[in-house]
N, C-alpha and C positions, 0 to 999 in steps of 0.2 A: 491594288485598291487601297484606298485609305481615308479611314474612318474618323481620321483625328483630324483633320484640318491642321494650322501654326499650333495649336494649345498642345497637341501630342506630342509634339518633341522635347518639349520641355518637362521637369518635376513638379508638382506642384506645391510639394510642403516647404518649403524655404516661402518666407514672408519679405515684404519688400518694406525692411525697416533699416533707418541710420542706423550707423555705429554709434551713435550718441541718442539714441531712443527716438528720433524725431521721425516722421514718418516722410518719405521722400517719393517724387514722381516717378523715378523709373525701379527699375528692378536692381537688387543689389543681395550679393552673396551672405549670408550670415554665418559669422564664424561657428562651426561647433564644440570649438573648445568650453570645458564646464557646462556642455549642454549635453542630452542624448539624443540632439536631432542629426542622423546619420550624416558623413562626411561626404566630400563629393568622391572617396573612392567608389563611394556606396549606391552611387548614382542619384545622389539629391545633391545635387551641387547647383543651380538654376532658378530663379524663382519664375512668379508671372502675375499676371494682372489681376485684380480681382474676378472670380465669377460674380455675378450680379444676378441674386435671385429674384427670379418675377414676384408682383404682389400677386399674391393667390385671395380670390374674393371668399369674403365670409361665409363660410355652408355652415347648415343648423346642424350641429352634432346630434341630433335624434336621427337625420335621414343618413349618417353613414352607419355602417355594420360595425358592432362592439365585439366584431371579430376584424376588422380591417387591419392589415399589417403594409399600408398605404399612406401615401398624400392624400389628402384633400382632394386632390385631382384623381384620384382614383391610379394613376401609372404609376408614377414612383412609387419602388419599395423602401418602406421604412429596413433600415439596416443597425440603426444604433438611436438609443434613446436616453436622453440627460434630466436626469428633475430636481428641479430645485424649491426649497422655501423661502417667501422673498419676507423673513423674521427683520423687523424694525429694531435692531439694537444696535450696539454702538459698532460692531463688523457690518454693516447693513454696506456704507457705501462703497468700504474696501471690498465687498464681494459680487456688489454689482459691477463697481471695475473691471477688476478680475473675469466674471462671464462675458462682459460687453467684448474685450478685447482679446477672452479664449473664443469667442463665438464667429468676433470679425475675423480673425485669424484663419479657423475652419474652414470659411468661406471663402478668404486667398487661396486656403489648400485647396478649393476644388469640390468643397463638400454643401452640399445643400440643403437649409435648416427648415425648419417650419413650426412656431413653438404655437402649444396651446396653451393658452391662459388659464388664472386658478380657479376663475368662474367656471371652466368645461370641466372640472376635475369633480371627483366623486365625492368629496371631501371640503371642496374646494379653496384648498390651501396649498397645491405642490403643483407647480409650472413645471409642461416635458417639452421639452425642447427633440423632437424627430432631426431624424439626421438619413438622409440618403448620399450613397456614391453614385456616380453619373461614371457613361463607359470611359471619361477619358481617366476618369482617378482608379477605377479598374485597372485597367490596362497596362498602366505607368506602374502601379504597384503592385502589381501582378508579376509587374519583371523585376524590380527590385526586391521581391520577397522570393524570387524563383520559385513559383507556383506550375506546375507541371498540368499540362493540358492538354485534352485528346488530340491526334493529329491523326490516325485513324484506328479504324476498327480491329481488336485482336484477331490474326488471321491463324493464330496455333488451334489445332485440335483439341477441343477441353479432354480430360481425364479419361481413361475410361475406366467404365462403371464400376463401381463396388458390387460384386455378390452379398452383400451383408445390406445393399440400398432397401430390399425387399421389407428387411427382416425392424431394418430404421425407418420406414418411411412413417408411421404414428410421432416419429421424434421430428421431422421435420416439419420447415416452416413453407408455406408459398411461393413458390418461384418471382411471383414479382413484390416480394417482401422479402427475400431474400437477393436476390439482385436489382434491385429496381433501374438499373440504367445498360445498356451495353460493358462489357468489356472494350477499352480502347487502349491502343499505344501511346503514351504521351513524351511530351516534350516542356521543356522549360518554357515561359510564354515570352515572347521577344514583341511589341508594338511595331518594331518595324518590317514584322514580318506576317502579320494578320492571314494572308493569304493560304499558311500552310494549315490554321486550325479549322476545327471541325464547327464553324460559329453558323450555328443556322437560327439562332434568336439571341441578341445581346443581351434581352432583359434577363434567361436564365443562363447563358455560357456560364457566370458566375456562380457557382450555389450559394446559398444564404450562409453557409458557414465562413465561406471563401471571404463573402463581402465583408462581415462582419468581423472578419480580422483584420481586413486591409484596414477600415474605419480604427477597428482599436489600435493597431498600427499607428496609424495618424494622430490618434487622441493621448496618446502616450509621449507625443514629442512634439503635441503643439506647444509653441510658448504663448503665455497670458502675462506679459508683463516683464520691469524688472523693480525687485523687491531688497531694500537693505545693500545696496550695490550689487545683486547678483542678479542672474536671468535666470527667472523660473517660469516652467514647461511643465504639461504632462496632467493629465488626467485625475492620476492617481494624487498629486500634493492636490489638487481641489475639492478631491472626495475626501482628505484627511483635513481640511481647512473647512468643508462643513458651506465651503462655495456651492456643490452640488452634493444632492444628497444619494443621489444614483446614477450610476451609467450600466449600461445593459442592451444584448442586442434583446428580440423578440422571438417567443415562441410562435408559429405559425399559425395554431389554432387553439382551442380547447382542448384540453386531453380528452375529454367524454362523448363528443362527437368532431362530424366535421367540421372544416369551414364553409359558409355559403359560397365564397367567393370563388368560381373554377381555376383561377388564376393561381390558387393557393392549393399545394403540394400534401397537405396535412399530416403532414410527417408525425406529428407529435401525437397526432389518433393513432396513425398505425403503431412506432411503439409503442402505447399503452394497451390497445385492441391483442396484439402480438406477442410483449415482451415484459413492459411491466406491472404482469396483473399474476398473482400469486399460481393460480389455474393453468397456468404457459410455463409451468417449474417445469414439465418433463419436455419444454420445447428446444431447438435450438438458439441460439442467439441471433437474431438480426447483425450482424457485423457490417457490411456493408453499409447497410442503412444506419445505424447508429456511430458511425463515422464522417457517414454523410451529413446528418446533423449535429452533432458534438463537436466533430473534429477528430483527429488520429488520436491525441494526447488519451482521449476519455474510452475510444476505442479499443486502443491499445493495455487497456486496463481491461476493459472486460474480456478481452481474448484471451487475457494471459488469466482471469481470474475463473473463466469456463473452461479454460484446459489444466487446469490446477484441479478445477472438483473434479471432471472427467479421471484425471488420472487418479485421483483420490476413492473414486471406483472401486478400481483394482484391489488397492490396499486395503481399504474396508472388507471388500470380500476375504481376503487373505488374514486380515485381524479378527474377523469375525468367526472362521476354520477354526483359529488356532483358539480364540474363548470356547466356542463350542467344545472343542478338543478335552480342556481343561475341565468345562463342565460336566462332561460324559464321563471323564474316570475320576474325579472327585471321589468315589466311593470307591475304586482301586489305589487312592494314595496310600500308602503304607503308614507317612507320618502321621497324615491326620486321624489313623484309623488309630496308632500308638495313645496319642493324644488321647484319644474322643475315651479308650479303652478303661474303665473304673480299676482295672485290675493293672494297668499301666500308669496312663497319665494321672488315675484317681489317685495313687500311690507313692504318687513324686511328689515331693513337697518343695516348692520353689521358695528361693528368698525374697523379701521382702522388697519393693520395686521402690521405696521411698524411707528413709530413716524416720525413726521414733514410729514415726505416725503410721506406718503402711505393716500391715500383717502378713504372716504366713499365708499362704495360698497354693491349694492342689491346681496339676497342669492342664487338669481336665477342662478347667472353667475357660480355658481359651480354645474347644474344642471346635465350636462355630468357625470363630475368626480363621483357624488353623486350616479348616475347608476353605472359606472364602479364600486365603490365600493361596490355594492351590490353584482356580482358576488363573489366575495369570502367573505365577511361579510353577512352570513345568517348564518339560521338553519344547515344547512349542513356541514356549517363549525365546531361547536361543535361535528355532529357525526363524521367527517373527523378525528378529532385531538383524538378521543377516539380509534377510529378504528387503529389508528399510535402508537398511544399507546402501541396494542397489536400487532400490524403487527411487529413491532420491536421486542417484545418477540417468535412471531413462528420464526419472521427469525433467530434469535441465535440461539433457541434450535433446530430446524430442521440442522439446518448448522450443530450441535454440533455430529448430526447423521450422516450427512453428511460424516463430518468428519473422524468417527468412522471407516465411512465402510471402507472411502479411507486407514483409518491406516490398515487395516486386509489386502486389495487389495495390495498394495504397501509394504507391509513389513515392517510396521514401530509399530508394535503393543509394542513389547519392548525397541524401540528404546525412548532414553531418549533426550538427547541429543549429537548430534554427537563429539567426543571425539577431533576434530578439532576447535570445539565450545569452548569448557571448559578446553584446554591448555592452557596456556602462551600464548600472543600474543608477535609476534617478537618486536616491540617496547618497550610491557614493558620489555623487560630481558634486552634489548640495553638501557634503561636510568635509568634503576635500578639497581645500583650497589651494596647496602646490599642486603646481603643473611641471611636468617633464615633456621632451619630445619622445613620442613614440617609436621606434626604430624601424615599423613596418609601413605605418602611413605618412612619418615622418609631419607631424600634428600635435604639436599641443594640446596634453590634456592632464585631467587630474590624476594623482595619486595619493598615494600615505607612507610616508615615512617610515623605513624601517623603525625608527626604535617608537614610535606611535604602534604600530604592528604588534612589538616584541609584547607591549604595556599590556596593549588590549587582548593577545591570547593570554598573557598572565593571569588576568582577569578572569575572563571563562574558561580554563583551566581549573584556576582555585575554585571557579562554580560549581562547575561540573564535579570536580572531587568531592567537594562538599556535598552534595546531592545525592553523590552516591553513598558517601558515607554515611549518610542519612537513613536511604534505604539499607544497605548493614546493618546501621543502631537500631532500626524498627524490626527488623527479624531478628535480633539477638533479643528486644523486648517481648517478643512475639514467643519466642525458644525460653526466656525468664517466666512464663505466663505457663510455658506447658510443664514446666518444671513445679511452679508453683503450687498450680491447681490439680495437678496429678492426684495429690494425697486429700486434696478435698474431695473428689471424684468418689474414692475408692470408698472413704469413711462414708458419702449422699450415698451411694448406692448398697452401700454394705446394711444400713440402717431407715433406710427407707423402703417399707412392703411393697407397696406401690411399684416399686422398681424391679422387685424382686422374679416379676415371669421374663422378663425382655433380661435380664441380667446376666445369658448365657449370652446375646447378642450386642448388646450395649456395655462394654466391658470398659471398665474406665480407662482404659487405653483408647479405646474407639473415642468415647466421650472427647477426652482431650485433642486427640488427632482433627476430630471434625472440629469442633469449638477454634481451635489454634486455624484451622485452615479458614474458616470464615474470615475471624480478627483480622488476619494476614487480607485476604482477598479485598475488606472493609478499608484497612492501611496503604493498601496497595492503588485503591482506584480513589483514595486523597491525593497521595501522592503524586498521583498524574495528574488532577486537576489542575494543583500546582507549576508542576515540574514543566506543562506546556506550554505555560507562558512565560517559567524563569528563561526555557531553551530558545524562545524565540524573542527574547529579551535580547542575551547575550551573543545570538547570532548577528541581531541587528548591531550591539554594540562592536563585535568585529568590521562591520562592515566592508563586507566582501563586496567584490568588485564588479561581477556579473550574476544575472540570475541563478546560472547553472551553478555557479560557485556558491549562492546562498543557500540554494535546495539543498545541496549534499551535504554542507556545513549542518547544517538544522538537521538532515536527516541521519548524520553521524550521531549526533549528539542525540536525539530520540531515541533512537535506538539503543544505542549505549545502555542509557537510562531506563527504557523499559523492557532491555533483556537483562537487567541485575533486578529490575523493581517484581519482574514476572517469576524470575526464574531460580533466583537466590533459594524462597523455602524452599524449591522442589529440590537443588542440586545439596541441601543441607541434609533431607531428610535423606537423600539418594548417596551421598556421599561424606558425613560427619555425622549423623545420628548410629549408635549403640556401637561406635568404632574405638570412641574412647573413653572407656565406661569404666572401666578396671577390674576388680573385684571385691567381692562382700571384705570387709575389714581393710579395704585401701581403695575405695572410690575416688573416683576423681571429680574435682568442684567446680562449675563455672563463678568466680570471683570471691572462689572459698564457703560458698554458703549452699547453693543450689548442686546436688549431684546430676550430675549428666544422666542423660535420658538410655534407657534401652530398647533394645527391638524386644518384639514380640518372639517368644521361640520360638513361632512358625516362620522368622524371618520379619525386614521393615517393608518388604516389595507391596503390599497391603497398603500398609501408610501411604507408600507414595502412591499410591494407586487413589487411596481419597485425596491427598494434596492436590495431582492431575487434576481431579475429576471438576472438583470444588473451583479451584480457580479456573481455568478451560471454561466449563461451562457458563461459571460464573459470568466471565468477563462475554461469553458469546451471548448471552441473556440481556446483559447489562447494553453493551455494543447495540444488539438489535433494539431498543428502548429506545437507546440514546437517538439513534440515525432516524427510527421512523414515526415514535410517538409525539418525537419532541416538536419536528419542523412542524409536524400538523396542527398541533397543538398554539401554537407561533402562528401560523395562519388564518385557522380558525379565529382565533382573536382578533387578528390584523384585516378580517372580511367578513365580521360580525354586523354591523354597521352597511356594508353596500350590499349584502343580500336582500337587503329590503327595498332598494332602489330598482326601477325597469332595467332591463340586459341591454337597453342600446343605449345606456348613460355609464354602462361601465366599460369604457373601451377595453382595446385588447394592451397599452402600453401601462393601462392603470392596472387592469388584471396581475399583469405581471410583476408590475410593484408593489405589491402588496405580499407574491412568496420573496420567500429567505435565500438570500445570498449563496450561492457556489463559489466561495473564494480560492484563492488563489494556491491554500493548502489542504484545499476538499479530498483530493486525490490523496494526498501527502496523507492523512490519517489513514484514506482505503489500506491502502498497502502497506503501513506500519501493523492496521489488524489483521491483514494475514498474512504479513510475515511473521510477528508472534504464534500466530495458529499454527502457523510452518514449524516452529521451532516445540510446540508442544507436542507435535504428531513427530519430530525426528529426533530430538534430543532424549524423550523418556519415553519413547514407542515401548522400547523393553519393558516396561513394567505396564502398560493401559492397552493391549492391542485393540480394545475397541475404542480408541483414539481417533484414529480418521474416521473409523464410522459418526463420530461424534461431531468432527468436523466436516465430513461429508455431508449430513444434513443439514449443517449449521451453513454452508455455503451453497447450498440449492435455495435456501429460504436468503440468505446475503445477496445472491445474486437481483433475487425480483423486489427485496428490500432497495437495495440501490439505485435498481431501475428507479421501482415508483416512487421515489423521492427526488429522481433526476427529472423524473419527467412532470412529475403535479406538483412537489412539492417544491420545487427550486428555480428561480429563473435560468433562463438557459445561459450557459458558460461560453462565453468566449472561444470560441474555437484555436485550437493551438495544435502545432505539429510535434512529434515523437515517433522516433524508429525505434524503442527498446523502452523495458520498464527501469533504463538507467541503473544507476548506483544498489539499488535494490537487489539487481541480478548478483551485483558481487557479494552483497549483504548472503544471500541464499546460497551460493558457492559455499563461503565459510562456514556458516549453520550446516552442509550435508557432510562435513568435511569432521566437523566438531562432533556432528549427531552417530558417524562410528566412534569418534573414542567414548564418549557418554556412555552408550548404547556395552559397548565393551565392559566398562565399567560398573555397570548395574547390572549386568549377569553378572560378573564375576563375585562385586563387592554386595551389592544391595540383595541379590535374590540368593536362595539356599541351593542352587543350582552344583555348584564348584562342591560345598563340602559334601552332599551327595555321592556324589559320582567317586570322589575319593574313598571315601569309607563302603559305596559298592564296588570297587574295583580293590581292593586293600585292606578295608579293616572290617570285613563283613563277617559275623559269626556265624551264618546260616547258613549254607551251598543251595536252599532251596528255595529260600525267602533271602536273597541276598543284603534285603533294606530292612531285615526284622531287627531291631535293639538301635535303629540310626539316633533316638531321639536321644535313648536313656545315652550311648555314646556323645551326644553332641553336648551335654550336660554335664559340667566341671560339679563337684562335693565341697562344700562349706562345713566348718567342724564351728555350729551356732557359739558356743563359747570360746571363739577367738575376735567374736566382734569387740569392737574399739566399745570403752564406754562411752555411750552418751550416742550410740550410734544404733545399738541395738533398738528392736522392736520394743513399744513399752508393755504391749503382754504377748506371754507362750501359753494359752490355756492349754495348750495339750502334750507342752515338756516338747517338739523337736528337740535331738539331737544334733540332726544334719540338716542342711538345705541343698538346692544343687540350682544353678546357676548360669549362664547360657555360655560359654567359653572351651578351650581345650586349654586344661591346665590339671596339675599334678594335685591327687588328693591329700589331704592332712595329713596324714599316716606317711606319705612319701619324703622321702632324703631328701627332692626338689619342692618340696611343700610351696605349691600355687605358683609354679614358677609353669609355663607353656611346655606343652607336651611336644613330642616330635610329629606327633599331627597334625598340631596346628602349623608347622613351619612346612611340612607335607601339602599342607589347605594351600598355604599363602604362596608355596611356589607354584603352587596348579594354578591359582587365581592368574599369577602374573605371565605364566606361559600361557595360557587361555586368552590372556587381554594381546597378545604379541602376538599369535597365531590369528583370532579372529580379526584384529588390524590390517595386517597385511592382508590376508584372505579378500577380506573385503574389500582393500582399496586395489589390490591388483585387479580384482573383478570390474570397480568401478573404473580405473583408468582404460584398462581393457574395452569396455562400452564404450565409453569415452570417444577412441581412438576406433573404433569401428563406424560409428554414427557420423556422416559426416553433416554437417553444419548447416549447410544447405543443398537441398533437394536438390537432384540433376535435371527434373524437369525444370523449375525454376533458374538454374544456371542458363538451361538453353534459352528460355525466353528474356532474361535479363540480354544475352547475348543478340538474338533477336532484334530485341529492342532498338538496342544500343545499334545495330546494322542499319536497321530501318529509319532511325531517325538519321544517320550522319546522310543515308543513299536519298532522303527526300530532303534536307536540307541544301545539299552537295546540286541536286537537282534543282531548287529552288536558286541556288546562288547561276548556277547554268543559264537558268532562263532568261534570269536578271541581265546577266553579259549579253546574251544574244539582244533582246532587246536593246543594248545600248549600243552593242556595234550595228544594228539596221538602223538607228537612228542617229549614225555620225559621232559619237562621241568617241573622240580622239584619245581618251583618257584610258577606254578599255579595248588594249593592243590584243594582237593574235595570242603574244606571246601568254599574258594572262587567259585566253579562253583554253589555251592547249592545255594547261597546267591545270585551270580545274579540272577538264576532262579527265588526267591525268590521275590526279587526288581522288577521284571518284573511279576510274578504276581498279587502284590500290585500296580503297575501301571494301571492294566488292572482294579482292582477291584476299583481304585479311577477315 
């Protein structure tokens, strides 16, 4: 059977134009060189005649539905919509040009327009120009894009059942909002081989996702012209030349109901009815169907972003044990009981935290904080940070199965990368003018010269350094700020009554910690406003050569920059705060003037515990604003004006023009914010373990954020294919890899864990209370008149003598006077066997899982295998038929010898 008549065998996107622009009667090949319209390896090698669109008679736009996603004629689906403004200035006839000859061109390709004029519009100033594929541009580029297509029914036995189905079935969704179509076995779509698929209606074989790609497919490498001696092409240079001012396929319906039309699927109700409405948080996620209209690419993001909070679960519960833990024997801590003690901590008299200006002060008055810090500085905390350890390695390798099944489920088991990925990008051909021959297609085409190359990463290189050093200099101003304002703190609250009840909890330590962590959070999200468009600045100015190459370029470089921009103060306070302090009469200065900062003597694990907190939530508060108040807010304004007009004068293509843009690095920010969220929950788990609880809710409400802004707020996205969340995954490898030495590190260094256990296991004076005396032990003696002049406090009203000071170093009275005790070298060798011990431990654990979990599921091996049987035994058979038919009808061409050998081949199939 055959549906294509002459026009099927042929491509349709090659245009029948001279070598010298002139337009010629028959059909002629167009070179691809300096162009991105695929080669003839690629199977567009052919052109053909014009289609010639019927006149369609004028119908009253009040009697079609302003839900229509239709011709005028009611059958063709609209698939792709163009609008332009026809602005009278001096570009006016270079862009009428321009559309006259991207429009005629479309229409060589195969494609079918139908514009409405600016009088039907709501506004009546923006011309849309509808666009339909007819089944021969289907078909054709259905093979050349290797779109995979059911040839029959899945005949494997589904799963069996979960015992826990019972206990989930409130979390599940509707069986036919959950699968809305069969399971089927598919195959690559071949036109010449029609007979094998499963086509019982041509208008839907296609899904609207499917169509809408082939079209943008097409609109990406039609050419419009040649400009300046070169030939330019492509969609996208006309949307940036202000030619058109949108391309877009269509949403199917309203999100708030259905559509009238039964022809119409209204996908875009049921996800909002289902998926993105805040009430459906405790549901599961439509997967199926929200690949079915997105496409894999946007799919494949929300699977990996619902199996990320799912496993985020676990952890929570397990962070949340171990806060509980911490909060239940708060009032058995030994230190903070020493502290809180009048007859202890009342009694210690600490040194001064700031020269001249900062006073004596008993240790009592940090007796609060000293509690608070016990909550996350215990026992708990070392199993917290082990248990992240490996919770980081199930989440990868579970994901990586994850993965797996969705590539069998989805079609993506051979897909490598999408061949729209791994072309030319239209920029590079337009600024690269040498051509080379290719050594695979043996083709002329563009390049760039190595030493143009060497220039251009020089260039963003030095950018990029700069940037970063940037963010360095604003957290060293940031760290100048906390030093500063320290002794201002101490002096407002010492002297102000007002302050005076909270001033057991608000201690100017706390003061400046928060204060400094805001500035920092406030510096930090300038910084990225900027930094987002210096990085996609300089990616364009490298100008890489294929898509996939630009994503990753841009997504090294974001990254980069907002894991020093995010994470600098927390790794300062975690790893260079009160490390290099010195002591009272030999402090040490940042740039000679400012003394370095010290920890609290309950420890700095606190601080960093607000720096987390502060930024974390900051930016997930900030985040949620940004994604969902803002578009609406952009909409609302932009359909202020048509809600005052009847519903059948606002079609469904103006509707859609009117939401905001899903571009081309919508996704590209998803996953940079939670990969940062990733790196907050594994790099300083140790010190916040209710960290993913934090981020667990933050991505139950992220999840239907996204939705409902995919689905109301945005026009619908281009559909695009993806088997993996790409370069990302590797980005999250290193982050679980990095997140044990961290993690190691802040027990060891940051939390008071390590000199604990030493002075319980060794310098313990009690047999009975083995932690009684830890504090006054952990507290070095200052003899007050050996301070520097000019360094001393400017009053003693009450004559100290001594002071004591947070260190293990030798008293005045000592031979070694302030020189480190053997304790402290006792401390620092426990730290560094602790950090060596819990590394290994850890990673052998993780490789261990690692190397247990295999990658992909053994059910999904068999059906991949399956598959792959079933399609070669009906193709094998398909080719069979074909012979037989042509040896009962005489053709000499198909001898015995080739029928025996398929048999043969088909055979050998069955028997491998």
């Amino acid at each position: 059977m055959n549906r294509l008549g002459k026009k099927a065998s042929e491509t349709l996107i090659e245009m029948a134009l001279s070598a010298d622009g002139e337009e010629c009667n028959g059909p002629e090949t167009i070179s691809t060189a300096g162009s991105e319209i695929p080669s003839s390896s690629e199977g567009l090698s052919s052109t053909e005649t014009t289609l010639l669109i019927p006149e369609h008679q004028v119908i009253d736009k009040r009697h079609q539905s302003k839900d229509s996603i239709f011709f005028r004629d009611g059958v063709r689906r609209i698939d792709f919509v163009l609008s332009y403004v026809d602005d009278l200035n001096k570009e006016w006839e270079k862009k009428l040009e321009r559309r006259k000859e991207f429009e005629s061109n479309l229409q060589k390709a195969g494609l079918e327009l139908e514009t409405e004029d600016k009088k039907e519009s709501e506004d009546g100033k923006i011309f849309f120009v509808k666009i339909h594929a007819p089944w021969e541009v289907l078909i054709t580029y259905a093979e050349v894009l290797n779109i995979k297509v059911p040839i029959r029914e899945n005949d494997i036995p589904p799963m069996v059942e979960n015992p826990l189905d019972c206990v989930l079935f409130p979390l599940r969704l509707p069986e036919k909002v959950m699968h809305p179509e069969p399971d089927y076995f598919t195959a690559p779509f071949s036109k010449d081989k029609q007979e094998l698929y499963l086509i019982n209606d041509e208008s839907t074989f296609f899904s609207p996702s499917m169509r809408n790609r082939i079209v943008n497919y097409i609109l990406t490498r039609c050419p419009y012209g040649t400009e300046e001696g070169k030939k330019k092409f492509g969609i996208k240079r006309l949307l940036n030349n202000g030619t058109y001012t949108a391309a877009y396929p269509l949403h199917d319906c309203q999100y708030w109901k259905k559509a009238s039309d039964p022809n119409c699927d209204s996908e875009r109700y049921t996800l909002y009815m289902e998926w993105a409405r805040f009430l459906r948080f405790y549901k599961e996620q439509p997967l199926v169907l929200i690949r079915k209209y997105y496409g894999e690419k946007i799919g494949i993001y929300f699977a990996w972003l619902g199996f990320y909070t799912e496993m985020l679960f676990l952890a929570a519960v397990v962070g949340l044990i171990c806060f509980l833990y911490g909060l239940f024997t708060m009032d058995e801590n030994m230190s903070s009981k020493e502290i809180c003690d009048p007859a202890i901590g009342g009694e210690i008299i600490m040194c001064p935290l700031c020269d001249r200006d900062c006073e004596y002060w008993r240790l009592n008055t940090t007796c609060e904080s000293s509690q608070y810090s016990h909550l996350f500085d215990n026992v708990a905390t070392l199993f917290f940070a082990i248990f992240m350890g490996i919770w980081v390695t199930l989440f990868l390798e579970f994901w990586k199965r994850r993965q797996a099944r969705l590539k069998y489920e989805w079609d993506l088991v051979d897909f490598e990368e999408e061949q729209q990925q791994l072309q030319l990008r239209p920029e590079y051909e337009a600024k690269c003018t040498q051509k080379k021959k290719n050594p695979v297609t043996q083709e002329m085409e563009p390049y760039l010269p190595l030493t143009s190359q060497a220039v251009r990463f020089c260039i963003s290189g030095a950018t990029v350094l700069f940037w970063v050093s940037l963010i360095i200099a604003s957290m060293i101003a940031v760290i100048v700020y906390r030093l500063a304002v320290y002794a201002a703190f101490a002096s407002l609250m010492e002297n102000t009554q007002t302050l005076q009840p909270i001033s057991g909890v608000l201690t100017p330590q706390l003061a400046t910690s928060v204060t400094a962590s805001c500035l920092n959070f406030v510096i930090i999200m300038i910084l990225n406003f900027f930094y987002e468009r210096i990085a996609i600045w300089i990616t364009d100015m490298e100008i890489p050569r294929t898509h996939m190459e630009y994503e990753n370029r841009l997504t090294m470089k974001m990254f980069l920059f907002q894991f020093v921009n995010y994470y600098s103060s927390c790794f300062y306070v975690a790893f260079f705060k009160g490390k290099f302090v010195g002591y009272p009469g030999a402090y040490t200065y940042m740039f000679n003037r400012w003394r370095n900062e010290e920890c609290d003597p309950a420890g700095c694990l606190i601080e960093l515990t607000t720096q987390l907190t502060i930024v974390m939530a900051g930016k997930q508060i900030w985040g949620n604003i940004q994604e969902a108040i803002v578009p609406w807010i952009c909409n609302w304004w932009g359909r202020r004006k048509a809600r005052n007009n009847p519903e059948n004068l606002y079609s469904r293509w103006e509707q859609d023009h009117d939401l905001q843009t899903f571009g081309a690095l919508g996704l590209f920010y998803e996953y940079l914010e939670m990969v940062i969220q990733f790196g907050f929950i594994t790099l300083f788990v140790a010190s916040f373990p209710l960290a993913p609880l934090l981020a667990l809710m933050n991505n139950i409400l992220e999840i239907r954020v996204d939705s409902w802004k995919l689905t109301t707020q945005y026009r619908r996205p281009v559909a695009a294919k993806a088997h993996s969340i790409g370069v990302w995954q590797e980005i999250l490898n290193g982050m679980a890899i990095l997140s044990v030495v961290t993690n190691a590190f802040i027990v060891a260094f940051t939390s008071d864990m390590i000199p604990r256990l030493v002075y319980y296991y060794a310098y313990f004076e009690n047999e009975h209370s083995p932690m009684s005396g830890y504090i006054n032990n952990s507290l070095s003696v200052f003899l007050i008149s050996d301070f520097p002049k000019g360094n001393e406090p400017k009053e003693n009203p009450e004559d100290f003598v001594i002071c004591r000071y947070r260190d293990y170093r030798y008293p005045p009275d000592h031979e070694k006077k302030y020189m480190h005790t053997m304790q402290f070298w006792h401390i620092l060798a426990a730290k560094l066997a602790f950090i060596i011990i819990m590394e290994h431990v850890v990673f052998i654990v993780k490789f261990f899982v690692a190397w247990m979990i295999p990658d992909v599921p053994a059910d999904v091996k068999a059906k991949i295998k399956r598959e792959k049987y079933l399609t070669q035994k009906i193709l094998h058979e398909y080719e069979l038929e074909k012979l037989k038919e042509r040896l009962c009808q005489g053709d000499t061409r198909a001898t015995e010898k080739e029928f025996i050998a398929t048999e043969g081949r088909m055979e050998l199939s069955r028997a491998m």
